[in-house]
N, C-alpha and C positions, 0 to 999 in steps of 0.2 A: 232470398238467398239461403242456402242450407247452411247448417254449421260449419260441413264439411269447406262449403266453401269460402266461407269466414274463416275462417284458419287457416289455409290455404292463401288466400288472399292476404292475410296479417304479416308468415312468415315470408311471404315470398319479399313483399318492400321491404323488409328488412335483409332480404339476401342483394336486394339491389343495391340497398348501400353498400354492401360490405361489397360487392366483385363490382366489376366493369360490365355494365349495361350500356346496350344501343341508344338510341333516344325515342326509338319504335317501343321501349320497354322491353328488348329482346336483349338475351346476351351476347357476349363479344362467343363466338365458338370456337375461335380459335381458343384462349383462355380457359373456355369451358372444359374442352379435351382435358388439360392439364388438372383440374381441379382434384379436389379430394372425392372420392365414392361419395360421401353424403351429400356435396353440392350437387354432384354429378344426378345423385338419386333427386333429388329437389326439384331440378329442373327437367327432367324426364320426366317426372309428376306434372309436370306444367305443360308440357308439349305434348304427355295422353291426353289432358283433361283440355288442353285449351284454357289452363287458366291464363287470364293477359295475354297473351299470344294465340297467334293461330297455330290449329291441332296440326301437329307434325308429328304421326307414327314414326315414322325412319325415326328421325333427330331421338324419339322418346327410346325406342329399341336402342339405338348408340349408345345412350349415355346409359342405359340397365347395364347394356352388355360391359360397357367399361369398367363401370364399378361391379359388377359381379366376378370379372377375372380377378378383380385385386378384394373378393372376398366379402362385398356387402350381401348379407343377406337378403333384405330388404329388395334389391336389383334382380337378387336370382329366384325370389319368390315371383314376381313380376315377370318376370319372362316367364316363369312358367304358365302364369296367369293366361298372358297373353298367345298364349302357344294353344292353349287348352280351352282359350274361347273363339279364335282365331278375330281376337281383335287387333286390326290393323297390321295381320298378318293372318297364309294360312293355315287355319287348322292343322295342328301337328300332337298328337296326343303322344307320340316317341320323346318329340324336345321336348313337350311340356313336362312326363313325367322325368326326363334327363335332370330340367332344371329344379323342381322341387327336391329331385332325389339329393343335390348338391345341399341344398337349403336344409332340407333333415339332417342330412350327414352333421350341421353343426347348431343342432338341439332344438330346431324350427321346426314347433308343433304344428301351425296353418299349414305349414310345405309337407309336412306326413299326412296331415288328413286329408289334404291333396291330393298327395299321392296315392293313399288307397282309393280313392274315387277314382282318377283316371288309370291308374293298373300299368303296373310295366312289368309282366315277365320274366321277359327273357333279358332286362336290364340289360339290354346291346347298346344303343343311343348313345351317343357321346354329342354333353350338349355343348352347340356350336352356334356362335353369334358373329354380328359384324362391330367392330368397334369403329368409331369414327379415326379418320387418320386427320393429323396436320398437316396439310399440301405446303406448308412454306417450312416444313422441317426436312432439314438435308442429314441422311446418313451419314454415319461419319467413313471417310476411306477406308477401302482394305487394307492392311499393309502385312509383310510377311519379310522380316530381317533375317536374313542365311545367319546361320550360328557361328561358321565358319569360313575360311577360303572355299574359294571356287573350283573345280578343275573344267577341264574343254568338256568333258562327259557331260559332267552337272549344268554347265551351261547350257548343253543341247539339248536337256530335259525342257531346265528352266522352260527355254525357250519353244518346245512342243507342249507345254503345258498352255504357256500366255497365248497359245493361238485353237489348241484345244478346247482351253475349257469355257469358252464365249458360247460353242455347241450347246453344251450341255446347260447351260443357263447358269455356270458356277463362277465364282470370281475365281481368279487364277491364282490368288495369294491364300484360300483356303487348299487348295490343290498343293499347293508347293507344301504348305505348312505340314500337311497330313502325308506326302512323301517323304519328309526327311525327318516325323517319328516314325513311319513305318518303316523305309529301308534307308534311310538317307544316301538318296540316290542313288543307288547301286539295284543297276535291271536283272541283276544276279540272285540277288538275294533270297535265301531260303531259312526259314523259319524251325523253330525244332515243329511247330504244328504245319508245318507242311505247307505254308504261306509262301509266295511266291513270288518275285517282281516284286516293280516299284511302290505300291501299294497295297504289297504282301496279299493276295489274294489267293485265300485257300480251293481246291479243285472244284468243289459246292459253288462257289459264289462267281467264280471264272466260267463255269458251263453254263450257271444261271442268266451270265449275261456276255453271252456268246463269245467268250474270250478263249481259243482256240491253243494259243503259244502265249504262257502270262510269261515268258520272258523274252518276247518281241513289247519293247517297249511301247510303242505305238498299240498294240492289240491291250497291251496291259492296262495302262491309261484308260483307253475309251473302258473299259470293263470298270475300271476303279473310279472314275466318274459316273458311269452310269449308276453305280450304284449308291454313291455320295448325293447324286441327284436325287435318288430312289427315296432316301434315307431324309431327306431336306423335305421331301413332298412330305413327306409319312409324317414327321415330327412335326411339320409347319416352320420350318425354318429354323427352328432353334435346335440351334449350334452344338450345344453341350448335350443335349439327346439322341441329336445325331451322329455326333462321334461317340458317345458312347455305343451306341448298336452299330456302329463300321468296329469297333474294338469287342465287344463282347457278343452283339447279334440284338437284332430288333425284340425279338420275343424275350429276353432277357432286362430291357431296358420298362416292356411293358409288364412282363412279372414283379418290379421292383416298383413302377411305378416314378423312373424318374431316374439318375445315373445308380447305376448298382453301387453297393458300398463292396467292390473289387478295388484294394490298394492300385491294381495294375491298370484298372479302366478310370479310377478316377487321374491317376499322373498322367496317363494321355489325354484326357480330355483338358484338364489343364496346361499341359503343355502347349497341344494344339490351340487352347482359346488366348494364351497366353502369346504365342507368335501372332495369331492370327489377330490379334484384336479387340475382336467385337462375341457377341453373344446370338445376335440373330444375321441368317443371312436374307437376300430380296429374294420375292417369290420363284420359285421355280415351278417347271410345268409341270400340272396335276396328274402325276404320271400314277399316282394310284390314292386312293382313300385318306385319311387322315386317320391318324395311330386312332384306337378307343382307349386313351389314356386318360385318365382323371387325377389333377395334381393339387393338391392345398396349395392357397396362397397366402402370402406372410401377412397381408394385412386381413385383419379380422376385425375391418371394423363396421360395426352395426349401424342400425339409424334410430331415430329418436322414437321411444313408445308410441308418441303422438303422429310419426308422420307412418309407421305402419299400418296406423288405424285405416289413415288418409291412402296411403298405396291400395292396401287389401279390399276390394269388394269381397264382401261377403259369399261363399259359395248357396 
């Protein structure tokens, strides 16, 4: 048995006391999901290599990918690894330099020399993984509380909205929320920029998405959800980036890299997540590419000198 695997072997019984293990020797995955990136890295080391368990690329790619959004370096060397060899996955020399390029970004010399070996250009790639989900975790409801009384008008919104926005794949309690900062219900409504309707939709974005009369309420709607829809695909669901680019413009949210520091776009996105809830919405349909947005993550935290040894083969 190599060192590698003696070590390997030492730290892992000692993670099994510490978490909820099978009796297969496998963990609980439910649990797993929730862990910290470094357990998360631990046991993805266990599922490349097959130690004590049998080899599970997927399972090992999940748990990289989990701990690499929340900033382990260690996770996002690893995927590059894996991108760049096309092991148990295939060959992708775009993602692999994507994810080293993350991993130099925060001072990881293996993930540079990496990267000049496989070469990225034109630095387009925006690296993309799958994170494992929780099947027994329920969302929490939408909800959307009116500020104020109702009139008949408002109601008849309301109520073309609750049956509109099922089309478009949107909850209808994000719809109302983004109606009533944008016009508060009023299909009248005009803007000093020339925003129009119920969802204030300036001339650009109303021809863009075939909105003919943006103050035929019904034409205005299907136009202001479609491109709420639009803006949900683009951002991957999350909420606060998506209103931010329906308030200031997509290209603007990816110049900044995340909500611009506009007093004006940051109080509507807050207000809006603030009615509305929650922070992410459920998937909507892939109606076009996903942003090439690159965002830090608050947790920056690394893994142990000794088990990079153990992650890194050698290039």
């Amino acid at each position: 048995m190599t060192k590698r695997r003696q070590y390997l072997g030492f730290w892992m019984l000692g993670l099994c006391a510490a978490s909820a293990c099978e009796a297969e020797g496998s963990p609980d995955w439910i649990k797993l999901i929730g862990e910290t990136p470094s357990v998360q890295v631990e046991w993805a080391v266990r599922y490349e290599h097959g130690e004590g368990l049998a080899r599970d690329y997927a399972r090992a790619m999940q748990l990289y990918c989990a701990a690499a959004r929340r900033g382990h370096v260690a996770a996002q060397y690893q995927l590059g690894w894996m991108y760049a060899n096309g092991r148990g996955v295939a060959r992708d020399d775009a993602q692999a330099a994507a994810w080293f390029r993350l991993a130099a970004a925060r001072g990881d010399a293996p993930a540079q020399r990496m990267l000049d070996l496989v070469g990225d250009p034109a630095k387009t790639a925006h690296a993309s993984c799958q994170e494992p989900v929780d099947p027994t975790r329920q969302p929490a409801p939408a909800r959307w509380v009116r500020s104020g009384s109702s009139t008949p008008e408002q109601a008849k919104i309301e109520t073309l909205v609750r049956r509109m926005a099922p089309d478009y794949g949107l909850q209808p309690a994000l719809v109302l929320a983004v109606i009533e900062a944008e016009s508060n219900f009023d299909s009248q409504a005009l803007s000093p920029k020339n925003a129009q309707g119920l969802m204030q939709l300036i001339p650009e974005t109303a021809e863009r998405f075939g909105v003919r009369d943006p103050y035929d309420p019904v034409q205005n709607l299907r136009g202001g959800m479609a491109y709420l829809r639009w803006l949900l695909a683009y951002f991957q669901g999350d909420i606060r980036l998506a209103l931010a680019g329906y308030n200031a413009g997509e290209g603007v949210v990816l110049r900044y890299g995340g909500v611009p520091p506009y007093a004006e776009t940051q109080a509507y996105v807050d207000r809006i997540t603030r009615a509305y809830g929650q922070l992410r919405h459920p998937p909507v349909a892939p109606v076009t590419r996903p942003a090439p947005l690159k965002r830090p993550s608050a947790d920056s935290a690394s893994a142990p000198t000794a088990l990079l040894v153990a992650v890194r083969p050698q290039p």
